[in-house]
C-alpha positions in Angstrom: 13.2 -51.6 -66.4 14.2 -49.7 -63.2 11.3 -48.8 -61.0 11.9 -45.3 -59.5 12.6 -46.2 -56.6 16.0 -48.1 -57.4 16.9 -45.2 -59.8 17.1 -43.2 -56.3 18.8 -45.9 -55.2 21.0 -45.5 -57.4 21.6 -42.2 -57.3 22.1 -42.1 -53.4 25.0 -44.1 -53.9 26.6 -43.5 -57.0 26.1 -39.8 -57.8 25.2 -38.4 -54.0 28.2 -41.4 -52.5 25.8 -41.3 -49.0 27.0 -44.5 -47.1 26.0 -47.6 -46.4 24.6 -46.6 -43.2 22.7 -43.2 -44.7 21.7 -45.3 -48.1 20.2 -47.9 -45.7 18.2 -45.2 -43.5 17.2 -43.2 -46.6 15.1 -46.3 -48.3 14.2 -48.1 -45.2 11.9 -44.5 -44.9 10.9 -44.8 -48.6 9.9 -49.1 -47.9 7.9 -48.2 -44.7 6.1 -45.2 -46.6 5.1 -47.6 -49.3 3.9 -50.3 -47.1 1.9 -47.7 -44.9 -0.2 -46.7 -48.3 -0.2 -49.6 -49.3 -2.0 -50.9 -46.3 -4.1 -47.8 -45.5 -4.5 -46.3 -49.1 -4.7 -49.8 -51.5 -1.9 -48.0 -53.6 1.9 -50.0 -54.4 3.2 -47.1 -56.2 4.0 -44.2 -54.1 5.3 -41.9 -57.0 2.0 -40.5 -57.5 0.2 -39.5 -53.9 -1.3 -36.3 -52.1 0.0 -35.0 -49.0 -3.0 -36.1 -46.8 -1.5 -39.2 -47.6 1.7 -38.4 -46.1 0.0 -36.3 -43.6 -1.8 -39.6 -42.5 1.5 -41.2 -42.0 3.1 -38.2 -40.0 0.0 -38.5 -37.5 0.6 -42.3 -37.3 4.2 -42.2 -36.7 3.0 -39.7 -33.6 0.9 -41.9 -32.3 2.9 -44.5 -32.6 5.2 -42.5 -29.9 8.4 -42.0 -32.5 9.6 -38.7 -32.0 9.7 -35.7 -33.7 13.5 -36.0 -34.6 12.7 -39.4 -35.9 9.9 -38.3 -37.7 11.3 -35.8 -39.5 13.9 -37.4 -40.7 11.9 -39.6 -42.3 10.2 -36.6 -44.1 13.4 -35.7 -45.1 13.8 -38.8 -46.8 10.5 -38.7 -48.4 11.6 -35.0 -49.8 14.5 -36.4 -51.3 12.8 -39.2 -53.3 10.1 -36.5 -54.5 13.1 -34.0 -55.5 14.9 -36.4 -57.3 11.1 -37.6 -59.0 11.3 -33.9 -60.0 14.9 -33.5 -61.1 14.2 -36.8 -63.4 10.8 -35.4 -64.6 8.8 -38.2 -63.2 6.7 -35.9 -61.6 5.5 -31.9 -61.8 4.6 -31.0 -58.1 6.2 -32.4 -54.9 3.7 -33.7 -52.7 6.1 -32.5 -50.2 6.2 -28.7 -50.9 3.7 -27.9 -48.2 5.0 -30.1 -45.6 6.7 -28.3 -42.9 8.8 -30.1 -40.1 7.6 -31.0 -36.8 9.0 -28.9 -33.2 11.7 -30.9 -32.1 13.5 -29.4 -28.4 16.8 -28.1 -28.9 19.8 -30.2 -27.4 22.6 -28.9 -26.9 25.9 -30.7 -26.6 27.8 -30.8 -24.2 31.6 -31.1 -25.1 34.4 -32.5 -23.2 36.4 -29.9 -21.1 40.2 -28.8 -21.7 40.8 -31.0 -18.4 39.2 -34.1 -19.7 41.1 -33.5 -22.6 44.5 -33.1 -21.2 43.6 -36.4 -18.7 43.3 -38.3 -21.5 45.9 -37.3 -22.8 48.2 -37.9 -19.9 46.7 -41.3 -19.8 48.2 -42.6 -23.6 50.8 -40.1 -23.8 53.5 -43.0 -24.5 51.0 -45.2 -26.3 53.2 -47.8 -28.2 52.7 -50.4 -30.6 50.4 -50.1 -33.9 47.1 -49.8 -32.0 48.0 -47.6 -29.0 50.1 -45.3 -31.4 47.7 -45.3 -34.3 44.6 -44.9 -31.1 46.3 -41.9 -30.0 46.2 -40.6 -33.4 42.5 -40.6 -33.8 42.3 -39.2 -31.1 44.1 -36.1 -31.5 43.4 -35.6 -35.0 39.4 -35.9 -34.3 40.4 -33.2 -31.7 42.7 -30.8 -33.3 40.5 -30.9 -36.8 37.3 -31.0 -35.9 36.7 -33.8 -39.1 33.8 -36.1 -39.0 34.0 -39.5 -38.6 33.1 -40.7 -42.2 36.0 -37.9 -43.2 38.7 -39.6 -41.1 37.6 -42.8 -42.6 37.7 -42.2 -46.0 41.4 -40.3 -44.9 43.7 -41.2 -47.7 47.5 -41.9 -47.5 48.2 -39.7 -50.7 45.9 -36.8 -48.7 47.9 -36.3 -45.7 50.5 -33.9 -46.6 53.0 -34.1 -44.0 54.9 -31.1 -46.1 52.6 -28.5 -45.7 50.9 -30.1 -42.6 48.1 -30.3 -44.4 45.1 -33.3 -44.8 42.6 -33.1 -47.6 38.9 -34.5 -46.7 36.3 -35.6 -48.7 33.0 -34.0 -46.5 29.3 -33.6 -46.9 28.1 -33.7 -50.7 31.6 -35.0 -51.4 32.9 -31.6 -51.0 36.9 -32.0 -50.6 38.4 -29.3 -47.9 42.2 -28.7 -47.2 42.5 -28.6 -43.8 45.9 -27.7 -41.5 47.2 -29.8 -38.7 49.6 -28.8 -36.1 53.6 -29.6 -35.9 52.7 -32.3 -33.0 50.2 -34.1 -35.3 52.7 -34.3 -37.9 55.1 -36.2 -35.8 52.4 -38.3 -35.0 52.2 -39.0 -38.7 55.5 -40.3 -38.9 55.4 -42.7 -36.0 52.1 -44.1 -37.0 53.4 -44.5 -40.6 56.5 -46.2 -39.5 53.8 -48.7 -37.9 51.7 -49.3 -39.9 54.8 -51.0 -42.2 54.5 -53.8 -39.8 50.9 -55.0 -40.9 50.8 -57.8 -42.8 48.4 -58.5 -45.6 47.2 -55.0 -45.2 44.1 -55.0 -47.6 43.0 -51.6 -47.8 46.1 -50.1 -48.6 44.7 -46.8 -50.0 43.4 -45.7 -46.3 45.3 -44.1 -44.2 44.0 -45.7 -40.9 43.6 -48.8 -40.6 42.7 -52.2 -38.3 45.1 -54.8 -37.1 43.8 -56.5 -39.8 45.2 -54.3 -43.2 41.3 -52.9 -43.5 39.7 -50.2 -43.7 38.2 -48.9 -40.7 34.8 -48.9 -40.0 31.8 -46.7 -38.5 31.0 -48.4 -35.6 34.9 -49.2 -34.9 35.3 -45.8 -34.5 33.0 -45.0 -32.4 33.6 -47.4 -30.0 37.5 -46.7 -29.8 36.4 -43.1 -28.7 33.8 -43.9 -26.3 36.1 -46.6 -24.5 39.0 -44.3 -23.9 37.2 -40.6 -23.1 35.3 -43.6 -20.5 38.2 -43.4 -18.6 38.3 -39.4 -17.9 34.5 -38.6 -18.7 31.2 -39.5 -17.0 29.2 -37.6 -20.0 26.6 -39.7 -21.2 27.4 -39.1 -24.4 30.8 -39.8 -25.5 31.2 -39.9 -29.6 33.7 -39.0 -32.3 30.6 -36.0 -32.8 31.3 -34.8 -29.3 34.9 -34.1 -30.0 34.1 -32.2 -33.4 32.2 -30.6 -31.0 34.8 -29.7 -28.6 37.4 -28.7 -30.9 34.6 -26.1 -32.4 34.0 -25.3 -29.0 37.4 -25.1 -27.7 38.1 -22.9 -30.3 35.5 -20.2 -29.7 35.9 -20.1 -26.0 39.7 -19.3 -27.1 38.7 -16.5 -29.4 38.4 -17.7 -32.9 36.0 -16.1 -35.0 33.0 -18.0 -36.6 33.5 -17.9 -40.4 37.2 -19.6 -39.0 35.5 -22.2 -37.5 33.1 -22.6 -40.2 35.5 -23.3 -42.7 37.8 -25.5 -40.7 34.6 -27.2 -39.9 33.4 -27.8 -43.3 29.9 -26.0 -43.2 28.1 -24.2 -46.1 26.6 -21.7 -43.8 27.1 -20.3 -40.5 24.0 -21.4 -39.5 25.1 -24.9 -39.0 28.1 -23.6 -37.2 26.3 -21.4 -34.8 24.7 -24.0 -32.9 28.4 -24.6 -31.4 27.8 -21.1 -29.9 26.1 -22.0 -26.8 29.1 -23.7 -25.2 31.0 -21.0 -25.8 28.1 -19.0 -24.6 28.3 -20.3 -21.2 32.2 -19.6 -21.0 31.9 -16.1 -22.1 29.0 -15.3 -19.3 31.3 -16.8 -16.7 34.6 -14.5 -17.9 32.0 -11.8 -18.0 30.6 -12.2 -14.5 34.6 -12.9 -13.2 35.4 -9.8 -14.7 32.7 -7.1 -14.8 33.5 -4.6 -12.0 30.2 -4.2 -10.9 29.8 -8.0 -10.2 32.4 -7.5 -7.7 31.2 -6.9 -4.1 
């Protein structure tokens, strides 16, 4: 018989389709939960517990020096386990309902600038070859889309709609979005295509992007193609297929775009999680203001 904790297991992966990486994060929290009551509390099963109990763990993971980001994500872990207890009737009351998340400061991100941008591009303009063509790619589909990095992974070949210059993603929640790319992306297409014929043994034939190899891409591939090029153009600490979703949100504000634009192109389900690309743009518009505002002129 399943224990609970494999059903949500289970579910994470099959009816929620989180990732590897996500699925692995989500029940490494639910394993170090268990082990902390077990140890402090004399009790294995953690479907049944108060929330001093997970208060008690809260203040340990404090003292412990993990921060407040990292502690409430594991919260949010924990509130998905209880939810999905509740959903499947194991339980009546979430011991989570009172919990409420700890301060965390907010950062804001700091996306690469038009010049960076156009640097780089400079730089693998005439990128040739498999690599440097389908590099190039990534590149200026990450920036003239705005998709995550799990979305342009999971990219299928019989979702990129060169016809109507469209590409269809599979987002958050596995919520599918149509989303338009420009003329020069579309040519793109067609030179990577004609390419990516030349792989041999290609095993992942369904993806669109692919390795050297015929596979499927990968998280950590991806990331580390983008931080080794914008390296050449950027000193920005953080360089990361997230900091050019941020940019082409960005990008797109500064040039007047309106939000709910943005938010859809972005994927969000509320503007909320869309607004927290308006501080860039913030910054841009106080500089036009002060450039322009006759009474700043002396």
């Amino acid at each position: 018989m399943k224990t609970n904790k494999q059903a949500f297991q289970e579910y994470l992966q099959l009816e929620k389709k989180y990732s590897s990486h996500t699925l692995g994060a989500y029940m490494n929290d639910i394993v170090s939960f268990e082990s902390f009551n077990k140890l402090h509390f004399d009790q294995e099963n953690i479907d049944q517990v108060n929330y001093s109990q997970i208060r008690s763990w809260v203040v340990s993971l404090v003292d412990a020096n993990i921060s407040n980001v990292s502690v409430n994500r594991k919260m949010a872990s924990l509130k998905a386990f209880y939810r999905f207890l509740l959903k499947t009737k194991q339980i009546e009351v979430s011991p989570m309902q009172k919990h409420r998340a700890l301060k965390t400061p907010k950062v804001v991100q700091i996306p690469f600038s038009e010049k960076e941008l156009i640097d780089l591009m400079d730089r693998i303009g005439d990128s040739e070859g498999f690599e440097g063509i389908r590099d190039k790619l990534i590149i200026d589909l990450f920036y003239t889309t705005g998709i995550r990095r799990a979305e342009l992974i999971g990219l299928l070949r019989i979702n990129v709609d060169s016809s109507a210059n469209t590409i269809k993603v599979l987002g958050k929640r596995n919520k599918e979005r149509i989303i338009p790319v420009l003329p020069v992306i579309v040519k793109q297409f067609s030179l990577y295509m004609k390419e990516r014929e030349s792989v041999e043994g290609i095993v992942d034939k369904e993806y669109f992007f692919i390795t050297k190899k015929g596979l499927k891409l990968n998280e950590t591939f991806v990331y580390r193609l983008i931080n080794s090029y914008f390296s050449k153009v950027s000193e920005k600490v953080k360089k990361s297929p997230h900091v050019l979703r941020h940019t082409f949100a960005t990008h797109l504000l500064n040039n007047g775009a309106d939000l709910n634009s943005v938010k859809e192109l972005l994927g969000h389900s509320s503007l909320a999680s869309t607004q927290v690309y308006t501080h860039s743009s913030l910054a841009a518009l106080k500089k036009v203001y002060a450039d322009a505002h006759p009474r700043n002129k002396k």
